[in-house]
RODO-2510 file (C-alpha; in nm, 4 decimals, decimal comma):
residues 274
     n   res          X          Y          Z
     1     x   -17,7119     1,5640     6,0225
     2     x   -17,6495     1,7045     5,6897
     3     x   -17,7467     1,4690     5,3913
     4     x   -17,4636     1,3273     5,1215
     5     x   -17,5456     1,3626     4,8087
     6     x   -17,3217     1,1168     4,5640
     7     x   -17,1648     1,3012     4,2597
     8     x   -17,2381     1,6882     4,3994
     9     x   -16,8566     1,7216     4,4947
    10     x   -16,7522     1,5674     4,2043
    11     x   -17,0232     1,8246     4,0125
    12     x   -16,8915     2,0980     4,2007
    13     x   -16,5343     2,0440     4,1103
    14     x   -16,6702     2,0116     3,6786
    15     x   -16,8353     2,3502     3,7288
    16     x   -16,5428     2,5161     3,8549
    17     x   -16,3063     2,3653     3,6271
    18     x   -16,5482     2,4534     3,3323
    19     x   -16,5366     2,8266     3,4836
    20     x   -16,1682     2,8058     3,4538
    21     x   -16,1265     2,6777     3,0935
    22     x   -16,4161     2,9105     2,9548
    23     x   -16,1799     3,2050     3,1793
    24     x   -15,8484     3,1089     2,9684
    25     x   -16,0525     3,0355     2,6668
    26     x   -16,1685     3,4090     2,6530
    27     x   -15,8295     3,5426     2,7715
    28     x   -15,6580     3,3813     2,4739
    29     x   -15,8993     3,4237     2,2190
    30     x   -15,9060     3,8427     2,3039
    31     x   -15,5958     3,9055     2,1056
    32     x   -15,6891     3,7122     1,8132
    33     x   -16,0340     3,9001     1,7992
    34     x   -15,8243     4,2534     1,8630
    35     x   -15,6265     4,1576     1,5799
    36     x   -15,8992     4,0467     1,3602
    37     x   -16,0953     4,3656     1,4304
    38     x   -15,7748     4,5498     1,2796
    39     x   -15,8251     4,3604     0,9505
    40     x   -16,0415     4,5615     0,6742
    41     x   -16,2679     4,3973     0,4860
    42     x   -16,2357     4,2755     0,1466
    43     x   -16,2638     4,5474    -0,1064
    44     x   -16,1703     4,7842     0,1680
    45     x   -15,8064     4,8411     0,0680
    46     x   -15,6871     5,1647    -0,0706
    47     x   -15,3614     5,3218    -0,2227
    48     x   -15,1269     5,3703     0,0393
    49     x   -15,3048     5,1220     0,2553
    50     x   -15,0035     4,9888     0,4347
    51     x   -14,7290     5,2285     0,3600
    52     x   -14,8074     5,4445     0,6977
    53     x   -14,7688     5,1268     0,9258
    54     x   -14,4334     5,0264     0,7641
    55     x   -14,2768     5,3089     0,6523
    56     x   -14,4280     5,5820     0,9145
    57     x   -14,6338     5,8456     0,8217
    58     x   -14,4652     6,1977     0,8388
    59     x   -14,5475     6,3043     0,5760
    60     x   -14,5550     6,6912     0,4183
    61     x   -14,5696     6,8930     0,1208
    62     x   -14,2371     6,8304    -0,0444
    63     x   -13,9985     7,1341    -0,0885
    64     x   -13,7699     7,2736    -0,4121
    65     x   -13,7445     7,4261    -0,6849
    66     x   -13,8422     7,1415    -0,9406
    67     x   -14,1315     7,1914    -1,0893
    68     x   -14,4330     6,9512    -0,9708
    69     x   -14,7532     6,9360    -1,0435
    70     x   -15,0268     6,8605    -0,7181
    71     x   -15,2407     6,5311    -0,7846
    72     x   -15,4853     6,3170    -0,5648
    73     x   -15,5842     5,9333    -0,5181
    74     x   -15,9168     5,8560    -0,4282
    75     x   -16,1072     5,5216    -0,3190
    76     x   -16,4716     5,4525    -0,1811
    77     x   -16,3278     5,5818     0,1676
    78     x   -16,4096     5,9529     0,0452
    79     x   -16,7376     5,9210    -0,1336
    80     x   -16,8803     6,1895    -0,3104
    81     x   -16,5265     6,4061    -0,4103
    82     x   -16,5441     6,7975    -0,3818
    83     x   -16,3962     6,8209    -0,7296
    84     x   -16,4782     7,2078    -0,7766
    85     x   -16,2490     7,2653    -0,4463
    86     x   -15,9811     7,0321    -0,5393
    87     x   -15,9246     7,2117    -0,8305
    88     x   -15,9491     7,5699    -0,6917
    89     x   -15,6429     7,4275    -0,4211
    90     x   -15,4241     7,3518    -0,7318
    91     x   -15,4478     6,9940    -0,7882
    92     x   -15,4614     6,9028    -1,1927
    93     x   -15,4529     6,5578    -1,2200
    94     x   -15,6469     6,2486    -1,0066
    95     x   -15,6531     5,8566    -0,9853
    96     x   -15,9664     5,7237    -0,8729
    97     x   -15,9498     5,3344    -0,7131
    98     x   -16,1653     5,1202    -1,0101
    99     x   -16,0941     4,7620    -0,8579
   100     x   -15,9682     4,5019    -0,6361
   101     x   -15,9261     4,1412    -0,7135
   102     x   -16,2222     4,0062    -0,8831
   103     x   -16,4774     4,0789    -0,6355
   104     x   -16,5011     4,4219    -0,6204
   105     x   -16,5712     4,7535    -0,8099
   106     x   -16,5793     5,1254    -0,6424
   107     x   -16,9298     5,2400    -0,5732
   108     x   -16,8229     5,5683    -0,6114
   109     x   -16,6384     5,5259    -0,9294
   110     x   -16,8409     5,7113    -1,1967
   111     x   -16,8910     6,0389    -0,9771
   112     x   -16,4694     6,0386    -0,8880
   113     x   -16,3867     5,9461    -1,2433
   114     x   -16,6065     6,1885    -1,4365
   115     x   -16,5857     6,4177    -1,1603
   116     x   -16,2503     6,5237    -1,1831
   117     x   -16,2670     6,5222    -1,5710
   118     x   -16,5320     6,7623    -1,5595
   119     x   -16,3403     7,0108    -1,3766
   120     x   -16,0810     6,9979    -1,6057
   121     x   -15,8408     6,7774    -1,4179
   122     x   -15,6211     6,4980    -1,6279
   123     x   -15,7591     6,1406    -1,4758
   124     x   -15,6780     5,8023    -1,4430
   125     x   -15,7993     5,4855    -1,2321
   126     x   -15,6050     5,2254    -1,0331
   127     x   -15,6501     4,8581    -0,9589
   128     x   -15,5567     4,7268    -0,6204
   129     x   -15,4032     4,4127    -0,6135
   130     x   -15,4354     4,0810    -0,4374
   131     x   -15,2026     3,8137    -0,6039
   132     x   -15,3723     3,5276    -0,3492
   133     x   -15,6967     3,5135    -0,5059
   134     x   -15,6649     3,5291    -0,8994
   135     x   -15,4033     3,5030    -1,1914
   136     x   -15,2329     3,8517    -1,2799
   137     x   -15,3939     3,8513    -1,6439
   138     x   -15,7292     3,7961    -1,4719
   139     x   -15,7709     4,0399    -1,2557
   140     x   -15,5989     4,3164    -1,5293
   141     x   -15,8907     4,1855    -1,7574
   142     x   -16,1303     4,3022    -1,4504
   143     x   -15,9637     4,6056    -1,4365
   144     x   -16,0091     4,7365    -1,7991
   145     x   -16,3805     4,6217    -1,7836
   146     x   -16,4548     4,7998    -1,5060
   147     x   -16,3091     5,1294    -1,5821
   148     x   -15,9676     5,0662    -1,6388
   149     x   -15,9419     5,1593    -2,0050
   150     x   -15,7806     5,3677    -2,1824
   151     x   -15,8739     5,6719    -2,4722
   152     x   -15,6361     5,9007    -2,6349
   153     x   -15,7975     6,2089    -2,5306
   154     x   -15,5740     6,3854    -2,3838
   155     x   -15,7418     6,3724    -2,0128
   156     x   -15,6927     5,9887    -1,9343
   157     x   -15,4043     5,8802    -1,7918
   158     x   -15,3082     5,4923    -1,8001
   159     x   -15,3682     5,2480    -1,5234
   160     x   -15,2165     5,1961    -1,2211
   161     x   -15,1062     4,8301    -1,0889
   162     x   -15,1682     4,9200    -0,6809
   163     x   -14,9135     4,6761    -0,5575
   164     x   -14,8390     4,6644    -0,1719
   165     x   -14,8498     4,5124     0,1588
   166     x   -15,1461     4,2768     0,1912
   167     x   -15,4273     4,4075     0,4255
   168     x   -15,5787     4,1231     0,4895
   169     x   -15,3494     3,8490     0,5393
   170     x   -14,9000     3,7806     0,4515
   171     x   -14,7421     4,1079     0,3168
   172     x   -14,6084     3,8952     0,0149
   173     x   -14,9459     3,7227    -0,0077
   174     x   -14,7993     3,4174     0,0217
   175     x   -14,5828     3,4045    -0,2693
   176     x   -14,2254     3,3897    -0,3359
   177     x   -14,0019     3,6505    -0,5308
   178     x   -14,0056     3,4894    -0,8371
   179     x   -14,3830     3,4224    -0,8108
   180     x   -14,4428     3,7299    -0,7625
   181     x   -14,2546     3,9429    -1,0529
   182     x   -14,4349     3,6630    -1,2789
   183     x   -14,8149     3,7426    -1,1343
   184     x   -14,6821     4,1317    -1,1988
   185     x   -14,5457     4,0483    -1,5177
   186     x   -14,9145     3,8446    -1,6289
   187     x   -15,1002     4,1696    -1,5157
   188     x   -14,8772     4,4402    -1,7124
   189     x   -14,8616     4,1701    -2,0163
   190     x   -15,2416     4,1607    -2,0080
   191     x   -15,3676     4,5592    -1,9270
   192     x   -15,1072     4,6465    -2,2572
   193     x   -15,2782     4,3646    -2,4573
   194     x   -15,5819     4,5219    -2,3886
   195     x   -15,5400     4,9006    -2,4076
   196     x   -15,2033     4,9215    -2,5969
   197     x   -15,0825     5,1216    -2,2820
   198     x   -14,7552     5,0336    -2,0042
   199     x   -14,9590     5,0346    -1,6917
   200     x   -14,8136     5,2260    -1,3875
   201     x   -14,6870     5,0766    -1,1327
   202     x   -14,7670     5,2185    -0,7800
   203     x   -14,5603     5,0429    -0,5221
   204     x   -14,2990     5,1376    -0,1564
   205     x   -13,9428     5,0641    -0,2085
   206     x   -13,9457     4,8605     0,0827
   207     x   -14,2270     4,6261     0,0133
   208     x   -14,0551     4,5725    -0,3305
   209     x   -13,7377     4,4961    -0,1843
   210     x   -13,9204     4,2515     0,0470
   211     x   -14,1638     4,0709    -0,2092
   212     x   -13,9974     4,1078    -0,5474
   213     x   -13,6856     4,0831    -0,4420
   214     x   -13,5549     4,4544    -0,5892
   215     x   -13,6857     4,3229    -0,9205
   216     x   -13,5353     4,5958    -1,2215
   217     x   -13,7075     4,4159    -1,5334
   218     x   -14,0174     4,6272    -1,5517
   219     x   -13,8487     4,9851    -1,5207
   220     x   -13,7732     5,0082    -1,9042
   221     x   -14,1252     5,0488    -1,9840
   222     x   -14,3614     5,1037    -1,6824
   223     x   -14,3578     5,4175    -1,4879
   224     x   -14,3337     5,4549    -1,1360
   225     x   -14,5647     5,5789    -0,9042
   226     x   -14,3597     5,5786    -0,5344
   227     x   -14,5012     5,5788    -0,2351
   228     x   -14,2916     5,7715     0,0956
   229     x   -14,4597     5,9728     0,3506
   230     x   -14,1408     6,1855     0,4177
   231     x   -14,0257     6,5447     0,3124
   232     x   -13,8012     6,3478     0,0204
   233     x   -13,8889     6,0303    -0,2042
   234     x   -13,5703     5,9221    -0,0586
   235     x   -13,4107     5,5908    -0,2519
   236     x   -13,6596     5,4349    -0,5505
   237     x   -13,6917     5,0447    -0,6459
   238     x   -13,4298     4,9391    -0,8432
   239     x   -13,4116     5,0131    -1,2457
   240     x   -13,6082     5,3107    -1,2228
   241     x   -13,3752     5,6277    -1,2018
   242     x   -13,6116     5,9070    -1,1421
   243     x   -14,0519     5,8705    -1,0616
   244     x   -14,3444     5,9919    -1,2630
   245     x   -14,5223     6,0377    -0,9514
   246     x   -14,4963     5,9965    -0,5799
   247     x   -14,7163     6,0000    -0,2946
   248     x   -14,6031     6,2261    -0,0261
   249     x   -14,8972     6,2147     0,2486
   250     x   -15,1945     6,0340     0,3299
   251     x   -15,3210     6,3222     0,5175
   252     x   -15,3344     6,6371     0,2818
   253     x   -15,5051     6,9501     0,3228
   254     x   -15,8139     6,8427     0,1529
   255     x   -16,0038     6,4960     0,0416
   256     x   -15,7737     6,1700    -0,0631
   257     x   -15,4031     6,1025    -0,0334
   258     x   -15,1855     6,3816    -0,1618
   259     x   -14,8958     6,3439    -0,4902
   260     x   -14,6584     6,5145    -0,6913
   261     x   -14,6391     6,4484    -1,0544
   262     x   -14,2624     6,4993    -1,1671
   263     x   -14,3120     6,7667    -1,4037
   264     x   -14,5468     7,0876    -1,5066
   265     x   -14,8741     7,0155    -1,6250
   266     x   -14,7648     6,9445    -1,9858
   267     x   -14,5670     6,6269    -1,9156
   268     x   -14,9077     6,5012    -1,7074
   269     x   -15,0737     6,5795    -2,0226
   270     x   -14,7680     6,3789    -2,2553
   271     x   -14,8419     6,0590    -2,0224
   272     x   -15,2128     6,0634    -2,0742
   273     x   -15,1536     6,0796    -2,4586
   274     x   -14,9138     5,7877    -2,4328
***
């Protein structure tokens, strides 16, 4: 006669229920990993970042007859830049990623920034932006002491406010319209204090629609730098009635994201000397 045992159904019945909620427990936790695995790390973000997953990405060389001069943007992602064959394809003129936030500063800075000057290109560096973690006029003060200045030499362009979707969390980081054209306004406010330059603002017509609200204020005195991965630039933010620059493709013939200064080479040369 078989023997009871008090408590082994009652056992029995835990363990499979346990089985069960560790089973739904690792169904429902596989999309949050998936999704987390799709989030870069910090200091990861580059120019362009998000433009390809909102806007698309078909981008290709622009055609017409206006004269444009061929430029690059480069980050960490490419290392070590080719700079001799950049230059032999035709490209004059190069932003190289300096900083993000507060926390982080390009490995590969000093061999992309002097790099490109050293082949005779016109060059400039960018700061990436992330309004959630410091004020505007901090994170400009990072930029200029970490390669974000500014010489009248004739080769350095002024800096570039990288200001997009958010990589790593809200697209708007959180903050309103208003609270955002005042964290943009404390970063331009600060980089001219410091360098006596109007920084350039690199930004999608759509996210500035979304997160500034179509703010106009700062097109009087800071040039635009559009991003739109199609065969035209198609419609700009509001105030500005033409771009200084505008990346066309994240996936150019050669190293970094591909652009089109709005002019011949002597109006890239007029920026740099302010």
């Amino acid at each position: 006669m078989p023997v009871h045992r008090p408590g082994t159904t009652r056992r029995t019945r835990l363990g499979v229920a346990g089985t069960l909620l560790a089973a739904l427990s690792l169904l429902f936790t596989l999309p949050s990993a998936a999704q987390a695995a799709d989030t870069p790390t910090r200091g990861e973000a580059r120019m362009g970042i998000g433009v390809a997953a909102h806007d698309g990405d078909t981008g290709s060389a622009p055609s017409g007859s206006a004269t444009q001069t061929e430029g690059v943007d480069v980050s960490g992602h490419q290392g070590n830049v080719a700079w001799a064959t950049l230059w032999g394809s035709g490209v004059r003129w190069a932003y190289t990623k300096a900083t993000e936030g507060t926390y982080y500063t390009n490995p590969y800075f000093a061999q992309q920034y002097n790099g490109a000057y050293n082949v005779g290109m016109i060059r400039g560096s960018y700061h990436f932006a992330t309004p959630d973690t410091t004020s505007g006029a901090t994170q400009a003060n990072y930029f200029v002491d970490h390669g974000g200045g500014w010489s009248k030499d004739g080769k350095t362009l002024p800096g570039v406010l990288d200001i997009e979707w958010n990589p790593y969390g809200a697209s708007c980081y959180g903050l309103s319209q208003s609270a955002m054209v005042s964290w943009i306004a404390s970063f331009l406010n600060q980089y001219k204090a410091r360098t006596g330059r109007d920084a350039v603002i690199y930004t999608a017509t759509s996210w500035w629609t979304e997160c500034t609200g179509n703010y106009a204020g700062f097109a009087a005195n800071n040039p635009l730098w559009v991003a739109r991965y199609a065969a035209t630039v198609g419609t700009l933010p509001a105030g500005w009635g033409f771009y200084t620059m505008w990346q066309y493709t994240s996936s150019g013939p050669t190293v970094g994201d591909h652009d089109k200064f709005n002019g011949a080479l002597d109006r890239v040369q007029a920026l740099a000397n302010g």
